[in-house]
Residue, then its C-alpha position, 0 to 999 in steps of 0.5 A: x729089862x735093865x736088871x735081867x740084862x745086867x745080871x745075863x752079862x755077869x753069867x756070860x762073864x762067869x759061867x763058861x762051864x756052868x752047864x744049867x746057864x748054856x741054853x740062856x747063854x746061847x740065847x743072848x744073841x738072839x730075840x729078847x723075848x727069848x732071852x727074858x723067857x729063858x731067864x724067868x724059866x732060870x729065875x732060881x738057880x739064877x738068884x742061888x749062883x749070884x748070891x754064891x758071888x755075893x752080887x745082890x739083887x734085890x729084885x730077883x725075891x720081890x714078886x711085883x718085880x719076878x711078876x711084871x718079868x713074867x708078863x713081860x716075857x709072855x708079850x715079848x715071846x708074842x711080838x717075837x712071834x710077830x716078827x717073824x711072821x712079818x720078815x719071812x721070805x717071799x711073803x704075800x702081801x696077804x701074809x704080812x696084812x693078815x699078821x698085823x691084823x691078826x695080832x691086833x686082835x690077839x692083843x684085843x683077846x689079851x685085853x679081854x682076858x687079862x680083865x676076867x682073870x685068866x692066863x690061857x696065852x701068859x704061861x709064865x704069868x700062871x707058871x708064877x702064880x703056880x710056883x708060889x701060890x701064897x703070895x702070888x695071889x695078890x700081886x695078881x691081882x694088885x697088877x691086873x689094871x696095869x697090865x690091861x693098861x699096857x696091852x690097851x697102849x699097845x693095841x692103840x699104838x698099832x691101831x695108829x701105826x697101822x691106820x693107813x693099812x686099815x684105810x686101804x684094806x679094800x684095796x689090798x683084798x682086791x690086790x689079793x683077789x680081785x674077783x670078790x672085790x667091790x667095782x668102786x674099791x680103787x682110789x686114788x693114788x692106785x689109780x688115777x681115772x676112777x670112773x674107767x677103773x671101775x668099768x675095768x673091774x666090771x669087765x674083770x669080774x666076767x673074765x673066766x679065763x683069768x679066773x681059771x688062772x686065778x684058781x690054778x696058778x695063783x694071785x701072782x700069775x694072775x697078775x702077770x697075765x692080765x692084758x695091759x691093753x684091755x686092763x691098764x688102770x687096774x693092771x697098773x693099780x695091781x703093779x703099785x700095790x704089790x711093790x708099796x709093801x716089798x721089803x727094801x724094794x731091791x728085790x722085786x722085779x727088776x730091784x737092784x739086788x735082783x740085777x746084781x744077782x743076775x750078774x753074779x750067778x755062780x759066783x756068789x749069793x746075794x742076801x738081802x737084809x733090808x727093811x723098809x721104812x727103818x732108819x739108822x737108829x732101828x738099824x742099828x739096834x737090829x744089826x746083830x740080829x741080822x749078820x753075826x760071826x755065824x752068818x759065814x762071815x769069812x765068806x763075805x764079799x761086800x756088804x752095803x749100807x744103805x739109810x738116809x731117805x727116812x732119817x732125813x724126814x723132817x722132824x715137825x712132819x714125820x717124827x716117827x722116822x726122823x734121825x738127827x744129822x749128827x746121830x745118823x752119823x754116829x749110827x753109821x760109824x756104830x754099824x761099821x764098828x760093828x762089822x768090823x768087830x765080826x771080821x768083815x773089815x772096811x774095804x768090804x762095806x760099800x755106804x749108799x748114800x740117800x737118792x735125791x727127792x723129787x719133791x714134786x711128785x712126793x708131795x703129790x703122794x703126800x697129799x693123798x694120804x692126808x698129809x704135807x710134804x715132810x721131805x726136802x731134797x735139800x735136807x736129804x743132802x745133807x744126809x748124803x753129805x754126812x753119809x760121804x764123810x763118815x765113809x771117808x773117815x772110817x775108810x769104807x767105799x762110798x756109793x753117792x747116789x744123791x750126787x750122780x743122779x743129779x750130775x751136771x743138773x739132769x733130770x732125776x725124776x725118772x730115776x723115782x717112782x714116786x718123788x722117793x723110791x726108785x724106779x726101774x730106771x733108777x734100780x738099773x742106775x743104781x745097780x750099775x754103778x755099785x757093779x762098777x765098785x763090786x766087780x773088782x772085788x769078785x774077779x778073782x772068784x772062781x766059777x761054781x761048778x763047770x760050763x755045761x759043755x765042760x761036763x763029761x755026760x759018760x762019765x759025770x761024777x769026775x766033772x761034778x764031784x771030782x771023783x775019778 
């Protein structure tokens, strides 16, 4: 990946009219499988101009090396594929559990396939083998094993990144579709009384008017509709589930990025670019890809920061999201320098420092899922204490939750669904006190389009288009 990096940045630098490279420049800001794809479609006329600069690279003419970028373009396109599926909007939670089983499978296909030779879903691999069929053949074949070594690791590593989803796929089929799930599919902590829950399912399966609403509105509806009063257990079950995998959570019912953009209807658009369960370090890596000089950027208002709750795991329990104090810092300063770059300066970003954590509750939730408390609230002021700093020193706002919900000693649990996400409360809280920084910067924006009564209904076009 190093080498093909190298040589796209000394194109960017030198090929500003060279005509063949644009569609590998346009590109580079954009997913890396398409950059590596783009590359390998280019590897000739890639390998005559640097040679015309006299720049020399070896690798671009050894065929273990052009192979392994084939392979590796092939699997980066399928990820890429991945990705996309995983982040598009107003996803199901059916979509995003059938995308990550489905690749697992995909990659078990692969696995399979690689074995017996063939290259049905490696275009570029059999693009290789077919542009130089003398000596591709043996490289070939000399690589099979490894490349089978790479897709196993690959398939094991979501296998034990994904373990807990596996765990509860019963769970998520009846979230889905409740009327073909088993009586005892509900464990704790999605309910805490097994036994009635069971007995609410029996009755649910029977419900016809529920299932009408099933078939002609909807998962979704469904679950609006049914009684809280005849269905508690499995209703609040329902309610756990859908928001466990909600992206960033602030836009789900009565998120804070849904309260504010209540408040700012008609004045601006609210975006939400989170993603749950990341740190700063991967946050930090995917920024570009998420705001860019063509994200309208002139147009911005403000922007939020909010990390630290998974970057303050502790290191010995949760490796996988833990972030050092000091490079949870740097990563900070790292995206600010970045937002900066692309013209939307300090006085626009708005840090979030981490909410407290009530341990009690989180460890609770912890051990249901086999595991020991691997956060502490101590910990994760430290984290908000680094955040306010780095606010001060590269002149930002600063929002420190993990200090106002703990104001003179009060109770925050409340404000904590589970010990670490918020609650309804806590998004409100959360909500209003980011209004009282938002609100000044918005004042002087103007009301999109008239109030209905300024409307002249003989004659709209004047009010709504300005046309006379």
């Amino acid at each position: 990946m190093k080498p093909v990096l190298r040589i796209v940045n000394f194109i960017l630098s030198n090929t500003l009219n060279h005509r063949q490279f644009q569609n590998l420049i346009a590109q580079f800001d954009g997913s890396r499988g398409k950059v590596i794809s783009h590359f390998f479609e280019l590897l000739e006329p890639v390998q005559l101009f640097m040679e015309e600069k006299h720049r020399i690279h070896p690798e671009l003419t050894d065929p273990g090396w052009v192979l392994d970028l084939a392979f590796l373009a092939d699997m980066l396109l399928h990820l890429d594929k991945l990705n996309v599926d995983l982040q598009g909007k107003f996803q199901l939670l059916s979509d995003l559990v059938q995308g990550v089983f489905a690749f697992m499978n995909k990659l078990q296909l692969f696995h399979r396939q690689r074995l017996e030779g063939e290259l049905t879903h490696f275009p570029s691999m059999s693009q290789h083998q077919a542009r130089s069929k003398e000596n591709a053949e043996e490289p070939l074949k000399w690589s099979t094993t490894r490349y089978m070594s790479v897709i196993k690791d690959l398939k094991d590593s979501f296998e034990e990144r994904f373990q807990d989803l596996q765990q509860k796929r019963p769970q998520i089929r009846f979230l889905i579709d409740p009327f073909s799930a088993e009586v005892d599919c509900l464990k704790p902590p999605l309910v805490t009384d097994k036994a009635t829950s069971q007995m609410e399912i029996i009755e649910l399966l029977e419900d016809d008017r529920l299932k009408s609403v099933q078939k002609t509105e909807g998962t979704l509806t469904l679950w609006k509709s049914v009684p809280k009063d005849k269905y508690p257990n499995i209703r609040g079950a329902a309610l756990k589930g859908t928001s466990s995998l909600d992206q960033q959570f602030s836009f789900q019912d009565n998120g804070w990025g849904v309260l504010l953009a209540q408040k700012l209807v008609r004045k601006c658009d609210v975006l939400n670019r989170g993603l749950s369960g990341y740190n700063t370090r991967w946050a930090n890596i995917v920024l570009p890809r998420l705001i860019s000089r063509s994200s309208n950027v002139e147009n911005t208002i403000a922007v939020t920061i909010f990390f630290g709750a998974n970057d303050s795991a502790l290191k010995d329990v949760n490796s996988n999201q833990h972030i050092p104090l000091k490079e949870y810092a740097d990563n900070l300063k790292s995206m600010i320098q970045y937002l900066k770059s692309i013209d939307i300066t300090e006085d626009k970003i708005i840090l979030i420092t981490p909410p407290p954590l009530y341990e009690p509750a989180w460890e609770k939730e912890c051990i249901a899922k086999g595991d020991k408390l691997n956060r502490f609230n101590s910990t994760t002021g430290e984290y908000a204490k680094a955040c306010v700093q780095v606010a001060r020193d590269c002149g930002t706002e600063v929002l420190d939750l993990w200090t106002l919900m703990q104001k003179n000693n009060q109770d925050f649990s409340s404000y904590l669904s589970d010990g670490l996400h918020l609650s309804v409360l806590g998004n409100n809280f959360l909500a209003a006190q980011l209004w009282s920084l938002l609100e000044k910067k918005i004042s002087t924006l103007p009301m999109l389009l008239p109030y209905w009564r300024d409307v002249d209904h003989q004659n709209p076009e004047v009010s709504l288009r300005g046309k006379s």
